[in-house]
N, C-alpha and C positions, 0 to 999 in steps of 0.2 A: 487498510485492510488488516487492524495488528492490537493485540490485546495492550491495554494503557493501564499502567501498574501502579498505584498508590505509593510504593518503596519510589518509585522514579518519580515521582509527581512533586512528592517533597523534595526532590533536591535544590528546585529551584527556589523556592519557598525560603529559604534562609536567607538565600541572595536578594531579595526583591523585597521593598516597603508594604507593609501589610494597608488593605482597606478597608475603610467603617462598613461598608455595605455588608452583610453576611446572611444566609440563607436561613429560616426557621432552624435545620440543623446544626446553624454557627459555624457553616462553610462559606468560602466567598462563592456568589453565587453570579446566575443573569437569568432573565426569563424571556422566553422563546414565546409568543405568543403568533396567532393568525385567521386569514379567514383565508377558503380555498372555493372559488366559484365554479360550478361543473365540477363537481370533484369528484375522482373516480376511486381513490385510493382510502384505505383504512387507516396507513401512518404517512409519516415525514422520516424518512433517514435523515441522519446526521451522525458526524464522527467530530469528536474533541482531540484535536493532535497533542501527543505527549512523549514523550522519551523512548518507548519501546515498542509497545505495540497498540494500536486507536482502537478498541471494538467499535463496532455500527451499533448506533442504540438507533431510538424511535421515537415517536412522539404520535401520541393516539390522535386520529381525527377523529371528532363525528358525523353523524348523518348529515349535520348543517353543514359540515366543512369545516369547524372551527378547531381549532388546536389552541394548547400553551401547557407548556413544563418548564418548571427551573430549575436550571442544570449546572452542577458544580463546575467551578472551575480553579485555578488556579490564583491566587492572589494577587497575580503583576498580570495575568489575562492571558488568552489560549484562541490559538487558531481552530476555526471549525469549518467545516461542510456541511452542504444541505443540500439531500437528493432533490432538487430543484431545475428539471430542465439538465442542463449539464448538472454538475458539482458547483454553487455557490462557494465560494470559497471567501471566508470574511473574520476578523479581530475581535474578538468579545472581550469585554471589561467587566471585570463583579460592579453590579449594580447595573447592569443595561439595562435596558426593558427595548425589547426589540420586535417592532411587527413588523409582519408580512403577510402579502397578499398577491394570488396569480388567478388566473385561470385555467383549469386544469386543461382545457383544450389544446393550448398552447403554452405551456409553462413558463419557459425560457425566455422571450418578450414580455410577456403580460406580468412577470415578476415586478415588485415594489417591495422597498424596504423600507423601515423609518425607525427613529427614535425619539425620545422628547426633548432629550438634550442635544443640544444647538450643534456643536463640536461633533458629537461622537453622529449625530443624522447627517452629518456632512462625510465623514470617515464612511461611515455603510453606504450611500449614495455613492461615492468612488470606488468603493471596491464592486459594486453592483454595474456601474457603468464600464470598470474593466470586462467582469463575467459578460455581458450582453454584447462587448462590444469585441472580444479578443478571445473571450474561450473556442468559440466556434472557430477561429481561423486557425489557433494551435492546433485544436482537434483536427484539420485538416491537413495537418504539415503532420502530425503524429501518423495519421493514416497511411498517406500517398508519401512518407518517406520511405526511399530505394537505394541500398546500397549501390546496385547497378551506375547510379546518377555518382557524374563527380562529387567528390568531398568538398566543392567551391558552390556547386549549385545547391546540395542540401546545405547547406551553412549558410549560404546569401540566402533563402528561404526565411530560414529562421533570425538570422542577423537582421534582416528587412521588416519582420513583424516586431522583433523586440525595441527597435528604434520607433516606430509606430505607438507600441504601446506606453513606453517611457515618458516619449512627447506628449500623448494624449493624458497622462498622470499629472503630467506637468504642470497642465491648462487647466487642473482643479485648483479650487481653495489650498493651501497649505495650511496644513492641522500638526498635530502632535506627534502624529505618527505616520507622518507622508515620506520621510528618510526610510521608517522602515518598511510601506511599500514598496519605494523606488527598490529597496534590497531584496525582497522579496520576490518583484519579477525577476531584476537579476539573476538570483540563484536559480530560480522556476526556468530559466530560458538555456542558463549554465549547467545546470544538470542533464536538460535534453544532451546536451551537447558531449558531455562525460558519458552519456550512458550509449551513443552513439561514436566513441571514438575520433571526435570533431576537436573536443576544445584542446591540446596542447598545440592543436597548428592552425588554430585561428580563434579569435579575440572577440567579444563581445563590443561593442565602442556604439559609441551616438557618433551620428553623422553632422551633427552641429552640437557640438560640444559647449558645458556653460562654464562659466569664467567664476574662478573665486568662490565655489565651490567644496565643500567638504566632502561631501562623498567621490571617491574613484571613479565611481561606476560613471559618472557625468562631468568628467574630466577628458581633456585631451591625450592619448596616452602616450605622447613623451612625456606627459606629467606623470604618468604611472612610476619613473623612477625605473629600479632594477624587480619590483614586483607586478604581478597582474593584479588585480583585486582582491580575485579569488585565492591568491596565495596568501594572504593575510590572518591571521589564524585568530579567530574574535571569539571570548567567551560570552562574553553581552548577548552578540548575533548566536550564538548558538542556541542559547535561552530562552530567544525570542523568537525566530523564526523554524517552523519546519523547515521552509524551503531550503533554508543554509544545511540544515540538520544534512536534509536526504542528499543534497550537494555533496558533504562530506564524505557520503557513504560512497558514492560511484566514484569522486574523486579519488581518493586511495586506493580503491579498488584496483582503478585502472589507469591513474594520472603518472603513478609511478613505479610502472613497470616495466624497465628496461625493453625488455624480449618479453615478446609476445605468444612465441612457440619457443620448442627446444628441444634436443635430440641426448637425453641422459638416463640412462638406467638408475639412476637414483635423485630425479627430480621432485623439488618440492610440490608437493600438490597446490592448487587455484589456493584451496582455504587457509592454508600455513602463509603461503605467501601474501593474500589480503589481510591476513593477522601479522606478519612482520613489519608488512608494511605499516601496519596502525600504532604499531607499538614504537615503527622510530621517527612516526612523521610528527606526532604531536609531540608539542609542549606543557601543552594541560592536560593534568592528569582525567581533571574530569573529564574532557571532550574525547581522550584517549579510551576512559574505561566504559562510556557509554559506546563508542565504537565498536570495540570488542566486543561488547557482552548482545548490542545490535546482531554484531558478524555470525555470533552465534549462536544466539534464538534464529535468525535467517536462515540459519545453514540446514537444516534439513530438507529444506525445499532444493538444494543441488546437490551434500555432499554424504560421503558415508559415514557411519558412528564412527569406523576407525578414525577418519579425518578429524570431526568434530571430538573425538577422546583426546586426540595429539591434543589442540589447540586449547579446549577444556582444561583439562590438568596443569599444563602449565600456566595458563592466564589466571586460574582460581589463588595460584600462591602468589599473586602479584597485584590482583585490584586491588585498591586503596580504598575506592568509596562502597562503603558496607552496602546502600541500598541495592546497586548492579550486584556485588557478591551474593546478597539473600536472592535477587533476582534468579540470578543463572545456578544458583544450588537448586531453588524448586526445580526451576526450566529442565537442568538435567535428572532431577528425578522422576519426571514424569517423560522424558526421553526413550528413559530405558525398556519403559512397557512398551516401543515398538520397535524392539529389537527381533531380528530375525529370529523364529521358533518362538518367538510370546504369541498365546492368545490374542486373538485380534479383539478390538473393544469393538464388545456388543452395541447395538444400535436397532431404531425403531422407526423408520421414516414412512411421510405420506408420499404416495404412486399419484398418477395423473387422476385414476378411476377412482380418487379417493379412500382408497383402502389403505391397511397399514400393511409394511414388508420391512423384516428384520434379518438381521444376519443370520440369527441363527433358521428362520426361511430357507437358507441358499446350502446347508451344512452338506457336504457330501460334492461338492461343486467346485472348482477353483475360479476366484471369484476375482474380477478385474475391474475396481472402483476407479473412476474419471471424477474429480470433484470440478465443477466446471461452474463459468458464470456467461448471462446472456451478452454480458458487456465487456468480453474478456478476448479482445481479438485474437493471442494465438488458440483459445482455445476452441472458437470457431474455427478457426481454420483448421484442426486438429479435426474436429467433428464432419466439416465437408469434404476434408481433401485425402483423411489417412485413415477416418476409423472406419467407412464402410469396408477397402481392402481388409482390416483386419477380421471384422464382423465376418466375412465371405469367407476368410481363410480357415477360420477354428469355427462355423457351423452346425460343422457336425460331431464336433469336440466338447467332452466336458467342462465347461467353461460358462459364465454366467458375465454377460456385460454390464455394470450397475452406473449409473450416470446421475452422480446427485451436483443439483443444482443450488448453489451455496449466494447469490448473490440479487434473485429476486425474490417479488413475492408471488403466490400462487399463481395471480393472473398472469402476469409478465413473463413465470415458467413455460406456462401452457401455451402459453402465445407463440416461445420460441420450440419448444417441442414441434410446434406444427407446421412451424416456419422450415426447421431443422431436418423434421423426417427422422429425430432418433431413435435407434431401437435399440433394444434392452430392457434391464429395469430400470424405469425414471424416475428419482426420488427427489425431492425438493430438502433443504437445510436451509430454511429462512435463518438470519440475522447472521451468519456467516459467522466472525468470532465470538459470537455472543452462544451459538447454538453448540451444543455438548458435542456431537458427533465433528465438528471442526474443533474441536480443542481436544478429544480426542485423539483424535489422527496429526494432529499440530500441522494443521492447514492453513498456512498463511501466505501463500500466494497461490495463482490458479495457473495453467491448469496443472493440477497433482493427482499423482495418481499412486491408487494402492493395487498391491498382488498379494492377496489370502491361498492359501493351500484348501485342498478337499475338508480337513480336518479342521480348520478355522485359524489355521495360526499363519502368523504375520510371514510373507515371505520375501517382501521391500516396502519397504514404507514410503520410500522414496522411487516408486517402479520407473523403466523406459516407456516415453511416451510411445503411442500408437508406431509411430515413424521409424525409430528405431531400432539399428538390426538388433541391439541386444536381448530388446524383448522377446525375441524369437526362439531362442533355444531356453529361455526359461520357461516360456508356454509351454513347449512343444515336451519339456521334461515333466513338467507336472500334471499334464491331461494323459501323458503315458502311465501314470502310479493308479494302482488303485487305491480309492477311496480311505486315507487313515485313521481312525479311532480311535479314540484314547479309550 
């Protein structure tokens, strides 16, 4: 869900053996081809993971169902996604040539993948038989995890699926790059677990452990020594894997943080302390400044300019690798246009009934933007369980509810609008970071929400959800003003 920055793309580029394969424009490339049976849809999503942020591109179908685009990549090769059913999720090399084929009835099954060459069609076939055979059970331990449940039962949950799937990886062909599978569930299962407050009091392990073994993760773990796996600090693995990338991010976060609450009138705020903490945990600068400069493209989505000014300023006189520095100099110049009292950026979006509705539309109004997606579980739950009290509450108040949908396409919107019962204005933001009005607003995760004044100007960028008592006394202050003008 995250814009993918050319300045970051090269970094690894230096470190990595370049290949003969190169695209018409003398990039290393791969191409995407396919046929879609019953096909109902206009594109294919897919996201190229990268160092800061992935936009969602697409891939045209036609009438026949047929697709193919060649899409740059990176020189050593990049993890992608394909709205296919779940998320496919699979390793592209410059020079792939890769089909596929489903039936749009049933996506997820009827998925096939291939290549011409021998090795790499055996590599897609395993990661294809993970997705078909393990995304659905993840997804269901994502869903029906409960704090309520002991910290033993969610963990033996997912402890019991990632032995499953480690073994099932096992029983393929070994190819090239089956070490960095096997690393790749790992971190994918190690993260659940960091972002869940699970992994400092319990272990990832196989239940039949293999012998003589180079990887950890398939060791017995009195062999671990005095480290876990994941304590091992690998710049290789960072280069190559997302999964390790986004590991890193919750681990820091929250792996080393003493106290959890605390009772001080001059306590450091969440984002100073996930920045202290990055700054003494690594060793490498690089995996250090690409942290940082992560914590702080992200930070909008929780914290305030004050927070993210502290943290800014002084990390800017400290990064070493220029491409994060150029990075997070734009990053913060386009910040600041959504500073509380800036103009709110104009926009132009399509309603259900096909018409167009823009901000300046709503002028005179204090306007409460939900950017929301059909596949965004809190943000459903945000829409069934809290936003009708709110709708009931401000009625008969100036107040304008605007619910743009940033994560499907038209069909898929309307489908859930109807499903949802929501009311307001419903505006659609197909491509989500691709589309102006999310880079805009610097919407990078859902659900976010904005508060505009009567007079059009920005009044949180980062507003309190539906739920929220704070939201209340700032409604309740600015449907009390009258109407401001410039």
């Amino acid at each position: 869900m995250k814009h993918g920055l050319l300045t970051a793309a090269l970094l690894v580029a230096i470190n990595l053996p370049a290949q003969e394969t190169t695209s018409s424009s003398g990039k290393a490339s791969a191409l995407i081809r396919g046929q879609v049976k019953n096909n109902r849809d206009t594109s294919l999503g897919y996201r190229i993971y990268g160092y800061l942020r992935d936009p969602q591109e697409s891939i045209a179908i036609d009438r026949k169902g047929r697709f193919s685009k060649e899409i740059p990549i990176r020189p050593g090769g990049q993890e992608m996604t394909l709205a296919v059913g779940y998320n496919l999720f699979i390793f592209i090399q410059p020079g792939d040539t890769i089909d596929l084929s489903w039936d749009g009835k049933d996506a997820g099954p009827s998925l096939s993948v291939s290549s011409p060459k021998a090795e790499r069609d055996t590599e897609l076939k395993t990661q294809l038989f993970l997705y078909q055979q393990f995304q659905p059970r993840y997804r269901d331990i994502i869903v029906s995890y409960s704090r309520k449940l002991p910290d033993s039962v969610n963990f033996n949950k997912i402890d019991h699926l990632y032995n499953d799937e480690i073994t099932a990886l096992l029983t393929r062909p070994r190819t090239t790059h089956t070490n960095k599978f096997i690393e790749d569930v790992y971190y994918q299962y190690a993260t659940f677990l960091a972002d869940h407050f699970l992994l400092t009091g319990h272990d990832l392990s196989l239940e039949h452990p293999y012998e003589g073994t180079d990887l950890p993760f398939l060791a017995r773990q009195d062999q671990w020594h005095a480290l876990r796996p994941y304590q091992a600090e690998s710049e290789e693995t960072f280069r190559t894997s997302h999964w390790y990338r986004e590991f890193l991010l919750e681990y820091i976060k929250f792996g080393f943080t003493p106290f959890m609450t605390w009772d001080s009138k001059d306590a450091i705020h969440y984002l100073q302390n996930d920045y202290y903490n990055g700054m003494r945990s690594f060793r490498s600068r690089e995996i250090r400044d690409w942290f940082v400069t992560r914590l702080i493209m992200d930070a909008p989505d929780f914290f305030s300019f004050d927070e993210i000014d502290t943290v800014y300023r002084d990390f800017i006189t400290k990064v070493t690798f220029r491409p994060y520095a150029d990075t997070l100099r734009q990053f913060y110049a386009g910040l600041q246009k959504l500073r509380s009292g800036n103009p709110a950026p104009a926009f132009v979006l399509q309603n259900e009934k096909g018409g167009n509705v823009s901000l300046a539309d709503l002028r005179g109004h204090v306007v409460y933007i939900d950017f929301w997606g059909n596949d965004c579980a809190p943000c459903i739950d945000d829409i069934k369980n809290h936003v009708p009290a709110l709708h009931e509450r401000y009625k008969d108040k100036n107040i304008v509810f605007v619910n743009i949908c940033v994560d499907s396409d038209e069909k898929t919107w309307k489908e859930g609008l109807e499903k949802l019962h929501l009311e307001g204005v419903n505006l659609v933001a197909e491509g989500w970071t691709n589309n102006k009005v999310c880079n805009d607003y610097q919407v990078r995760g859902i659900p976010h929400y904005i508060l505009i004044d009567a007079a059009g100007r920005i009044v949180d960028s980062n507003a309190p959800r539906p739920w929220q008592n704070e939201l209340f006394p700032l409604l309740d202050t600015l449907v009390e003003k009258q109407p401001a003008y410039q």
